[in-house]
C-alpha positions in Angstrom: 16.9 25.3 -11.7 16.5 22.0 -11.1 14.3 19.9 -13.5 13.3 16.8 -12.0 10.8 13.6 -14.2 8.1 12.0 -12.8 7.1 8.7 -14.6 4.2 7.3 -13.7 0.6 8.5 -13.3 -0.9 6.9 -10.5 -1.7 8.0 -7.3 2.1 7.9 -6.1 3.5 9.9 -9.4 0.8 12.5 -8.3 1.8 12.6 -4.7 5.2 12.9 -5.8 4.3 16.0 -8.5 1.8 17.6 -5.6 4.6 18.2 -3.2 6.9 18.8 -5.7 4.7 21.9 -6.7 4.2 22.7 -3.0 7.8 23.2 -3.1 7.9 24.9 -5.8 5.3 27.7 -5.2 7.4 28.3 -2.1 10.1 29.1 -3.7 12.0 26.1 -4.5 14.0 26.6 -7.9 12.6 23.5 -9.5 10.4 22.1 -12.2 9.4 19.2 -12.8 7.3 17.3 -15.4 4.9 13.7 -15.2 4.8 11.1 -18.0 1.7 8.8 -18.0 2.0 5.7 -20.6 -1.8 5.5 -20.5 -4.9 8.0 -21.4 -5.7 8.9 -18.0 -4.2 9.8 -14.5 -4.7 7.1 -11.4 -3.6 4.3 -12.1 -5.3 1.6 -9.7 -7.5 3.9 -8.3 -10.8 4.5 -11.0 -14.1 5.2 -9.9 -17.5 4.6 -12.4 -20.5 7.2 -11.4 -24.4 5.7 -12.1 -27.0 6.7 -11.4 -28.1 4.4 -8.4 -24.3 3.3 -7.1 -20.9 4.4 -7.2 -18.4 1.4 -8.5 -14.6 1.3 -7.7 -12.6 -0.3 -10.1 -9.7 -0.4 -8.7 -8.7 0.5 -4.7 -12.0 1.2 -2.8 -10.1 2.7 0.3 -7.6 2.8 2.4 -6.2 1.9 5.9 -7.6 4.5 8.4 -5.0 3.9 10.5 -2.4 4.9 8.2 -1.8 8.6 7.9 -0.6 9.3 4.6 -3.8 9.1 2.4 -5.7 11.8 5.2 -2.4 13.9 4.9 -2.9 14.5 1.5 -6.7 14.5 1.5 -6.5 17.4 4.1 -3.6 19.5 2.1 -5.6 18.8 -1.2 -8.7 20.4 0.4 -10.8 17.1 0.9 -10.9 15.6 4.4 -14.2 16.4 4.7 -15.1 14.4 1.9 -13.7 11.3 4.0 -16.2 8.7 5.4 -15.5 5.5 7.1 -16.2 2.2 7.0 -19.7 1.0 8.8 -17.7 -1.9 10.8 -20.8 -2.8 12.7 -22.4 -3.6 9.3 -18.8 -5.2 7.6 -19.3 -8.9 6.9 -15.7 -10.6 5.1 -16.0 -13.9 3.7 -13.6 -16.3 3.2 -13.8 -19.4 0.7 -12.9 -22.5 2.3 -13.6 -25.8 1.0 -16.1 -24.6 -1.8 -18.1 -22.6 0.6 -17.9 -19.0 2.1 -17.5 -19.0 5.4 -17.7 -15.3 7.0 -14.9 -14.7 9.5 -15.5 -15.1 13.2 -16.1 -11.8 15.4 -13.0 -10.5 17.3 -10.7 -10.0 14.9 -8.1 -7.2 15.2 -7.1 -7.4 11.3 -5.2 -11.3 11.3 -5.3 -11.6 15.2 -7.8 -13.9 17.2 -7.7 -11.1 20.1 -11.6 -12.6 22.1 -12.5 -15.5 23.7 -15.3 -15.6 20.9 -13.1 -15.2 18.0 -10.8 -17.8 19.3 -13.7 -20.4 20.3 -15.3 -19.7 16.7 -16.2 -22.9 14.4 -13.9 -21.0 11.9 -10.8 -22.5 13.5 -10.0 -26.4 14.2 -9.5 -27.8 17.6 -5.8 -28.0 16.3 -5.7 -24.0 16.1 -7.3 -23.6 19.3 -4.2 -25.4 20.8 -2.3 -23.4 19.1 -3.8 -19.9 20.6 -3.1 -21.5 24.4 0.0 -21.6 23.4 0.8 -18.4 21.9 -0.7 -16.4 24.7 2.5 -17.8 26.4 5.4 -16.0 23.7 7.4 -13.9 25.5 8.4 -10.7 24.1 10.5 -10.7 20.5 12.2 -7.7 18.7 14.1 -7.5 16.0 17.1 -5.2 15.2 15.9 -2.8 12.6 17.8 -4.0 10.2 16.5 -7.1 10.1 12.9 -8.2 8.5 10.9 -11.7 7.3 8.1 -12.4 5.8 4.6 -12.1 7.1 3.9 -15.8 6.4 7.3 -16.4 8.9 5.8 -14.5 11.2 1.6 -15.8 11.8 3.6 -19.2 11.6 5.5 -18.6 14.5 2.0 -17.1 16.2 -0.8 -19.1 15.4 0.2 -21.7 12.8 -0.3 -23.3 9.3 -3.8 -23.2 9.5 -4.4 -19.8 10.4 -2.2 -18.5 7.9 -3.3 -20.0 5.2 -7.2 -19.7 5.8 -7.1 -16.5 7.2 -3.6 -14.5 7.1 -3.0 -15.3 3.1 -6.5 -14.0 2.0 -6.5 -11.0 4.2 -3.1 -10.2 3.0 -3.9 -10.8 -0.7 -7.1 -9.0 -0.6 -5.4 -5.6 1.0 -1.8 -5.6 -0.4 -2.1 -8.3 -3.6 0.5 -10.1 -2.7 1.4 -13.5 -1.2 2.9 -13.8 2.7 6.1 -15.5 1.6 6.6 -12.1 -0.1 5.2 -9.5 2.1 7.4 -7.7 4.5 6.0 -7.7 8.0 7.2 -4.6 9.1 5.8 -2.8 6.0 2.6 -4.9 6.2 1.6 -5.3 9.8 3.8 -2.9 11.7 1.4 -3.2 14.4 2.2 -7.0 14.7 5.6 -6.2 15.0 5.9 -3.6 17.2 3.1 -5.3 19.5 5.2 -8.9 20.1 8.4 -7.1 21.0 6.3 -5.2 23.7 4.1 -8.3 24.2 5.4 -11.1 22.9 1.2 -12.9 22.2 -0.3 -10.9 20.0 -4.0 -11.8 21.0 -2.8 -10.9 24.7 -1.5 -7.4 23.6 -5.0 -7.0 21.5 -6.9 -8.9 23.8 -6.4 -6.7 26.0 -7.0 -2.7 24.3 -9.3 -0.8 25.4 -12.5 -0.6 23.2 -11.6 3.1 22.6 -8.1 2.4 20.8 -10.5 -0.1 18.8 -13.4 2.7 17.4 -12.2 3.6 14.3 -13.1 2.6 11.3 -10.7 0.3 10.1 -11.2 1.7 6.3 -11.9 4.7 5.0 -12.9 6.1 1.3 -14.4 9.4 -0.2 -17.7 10.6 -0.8 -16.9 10.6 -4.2 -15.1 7.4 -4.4 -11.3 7.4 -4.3 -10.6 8.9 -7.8 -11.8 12.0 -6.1 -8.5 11.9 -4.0 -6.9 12.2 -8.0 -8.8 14.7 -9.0 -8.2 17.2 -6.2 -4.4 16.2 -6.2 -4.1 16.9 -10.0 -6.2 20.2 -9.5 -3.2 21.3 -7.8 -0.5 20.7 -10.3 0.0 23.0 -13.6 -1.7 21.6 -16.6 1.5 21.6 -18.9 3.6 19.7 -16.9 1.4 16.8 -17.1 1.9 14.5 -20.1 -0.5 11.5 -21.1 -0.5 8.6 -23.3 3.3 9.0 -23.6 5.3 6.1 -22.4 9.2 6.4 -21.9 10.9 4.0 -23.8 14.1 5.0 -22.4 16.2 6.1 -19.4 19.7 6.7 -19.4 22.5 8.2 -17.3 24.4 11.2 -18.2 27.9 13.1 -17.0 25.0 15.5 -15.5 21.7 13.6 -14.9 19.5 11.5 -16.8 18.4 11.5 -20.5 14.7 10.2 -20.9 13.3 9.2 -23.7 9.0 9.9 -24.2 7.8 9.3 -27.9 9.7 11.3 -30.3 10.8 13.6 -28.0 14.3 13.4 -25.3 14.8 15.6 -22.5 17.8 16.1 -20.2 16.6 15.8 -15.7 18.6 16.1 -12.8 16.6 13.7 -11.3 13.8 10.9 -11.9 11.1 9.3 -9.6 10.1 6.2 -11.1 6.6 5.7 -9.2 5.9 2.8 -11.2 5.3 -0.8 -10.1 9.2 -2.2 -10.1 8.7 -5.1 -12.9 7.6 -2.2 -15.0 10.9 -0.1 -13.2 13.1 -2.5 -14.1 12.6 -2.4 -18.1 13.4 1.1 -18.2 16.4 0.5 -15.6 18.5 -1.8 -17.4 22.5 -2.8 -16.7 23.3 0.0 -19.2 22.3 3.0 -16.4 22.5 1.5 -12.8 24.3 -1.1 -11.0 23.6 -4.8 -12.2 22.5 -6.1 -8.8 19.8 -3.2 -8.6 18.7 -4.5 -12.3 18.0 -7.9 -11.5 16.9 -7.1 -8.1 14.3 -4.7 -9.8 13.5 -7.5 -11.8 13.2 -10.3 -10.1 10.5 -8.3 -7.5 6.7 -9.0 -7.3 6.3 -5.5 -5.7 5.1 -2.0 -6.6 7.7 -0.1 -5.1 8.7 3.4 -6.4 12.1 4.4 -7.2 13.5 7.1 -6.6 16.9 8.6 -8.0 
């Protein structure tokens, strides 16, 4: 039987340890077992109850467009619980200059796709030049091998200004990170894959038709989203889950990995480290993997599982 660690609670470490078990009650020889450092399963995703409002501490939904958080609602039991954002009624502001300024109408996500969004007081005569000229890229790809940042890539499209006024808080305010750091395939894959059919973006989205644009762009749960935790963790067996125990250590073995949890030490096959990687990177030290995968682990701003 294969015994395989989880280490991490939040709502990756649970994805990880649903699936797991969906493998397992079809017959998979396996078992596996989930450390959480902290009191409570989730991680960034914690929902308060009152009486009169429901407030999200953490994450308070998720990219619609996406399909992996509806996969899992649906095979946890809880797409119906699933409600989407009222876009008609969604106002974002932006602070500029010491005031908030609410972002122009027209926007598909960081793209200035109408005539109204592009003639909006939001943007400087400068960055209306810069539209006229961007309806004129011809088309780009990329080997898929090859990436750059998402600030590289709204600088090529529409500029300094937009990027920095509308790209950077966007970005930060969805993925909490900054564009020079962002992948733009992971981040806008949509971008991407639009300019190397397109080349100008706010040609290809200029020109959808208003049915590929009548989704909600976000999308939460009745319940808020630590209801998508609590129907995953429903699903998993009790005794397998393990909280407030840190590991302090992770080590290769002739056979697997020794881990370290408290007072106790137990002997895996395999780990998944769903943790984010600065936290990864103190348990995987030059003493158990490569060096370069150490310091690469360390150096990152991301929260990228690991998987071994």
């Amino acid at each position: 039987m294969k015994k395989i660690a989880i280490i991490g609670g939040g709502i990756s470490g649970l994805a990880a340890a649903f699936y797991l078990e969906k493998a397992r009650r079809g017959g998979a020889q396996l078992d596996y077992q989930l450390f959480e450092a902290s009191p409570r399963l989730g991680g960034t995703l914690y929902s308060e109850h009152h009486p009169d409002f429901l407030l999200e501490l953490g994450a308070d939904s998720f990219l619609t467009e996406k399909p992996w958080a509806r996969d899992l609602a649906r095979e946890a039991g809880i797409e119906d619980q699933i409600i989407g954002s009222n876009n008609a009624a969604r106002q974002t502001y932006v602070l500029l200059g010491g005031q908030l300024r609410p972002l122009p109408p027209g926007l598909q996500f960081i793209v200035p796709a109408s005539a109204e969004a592009q003639q909006s007081e939001f943007f400087s005569d400068a960055a209306r030049a810069q539209f006229a000229r961007e309806r004129q890229l011809p088309p780009r790809s990329h080997p898929e091998n090859e990436d750059e940042s998402a600030a590289s890539f709204v600088l090529r499209h529409f500029g300094e200004e937009v990027l920095e006024n509308l790209a950077a808080p966007m970005l930060a305010g969805v993925y909490g990170g900054e564009p020079e750091q962002l992948s733009a395939r992971a981040v806008m894959p949509k971008l991407v894959e639009a300019e190397a059919l397109h080349g100008s973006l706010s040609r290809a989205f200029g020109t959808r038709p208003a049915a590929a644009q009548s989704q909600p762009i976000f999308s939460a749960f009745k319940g808020g989203m630590q209801q998508l935790v609590e129907a995953v963790t429903k699903q998993l067996r009790g005794d397998a889950i393990h909280l407030d125990r840190r590991v302090q250590s992770l080590s290769r073995e002739s056979a697997g990995w020794k881990l370290v949890a408290g007072s106790s030490a137990g002997a895996f096959d395999a780990v998944i480290l769903a943790l984010p990687a600065y936290a990864a990177a103190q348990l995987l030290t030059e003493k158990n993997v490569t060096p370069s995968g150490a310091r690469r682990g360390g150096r990152s701003r991301g929260a990228t599982p690991w998987v071994e």
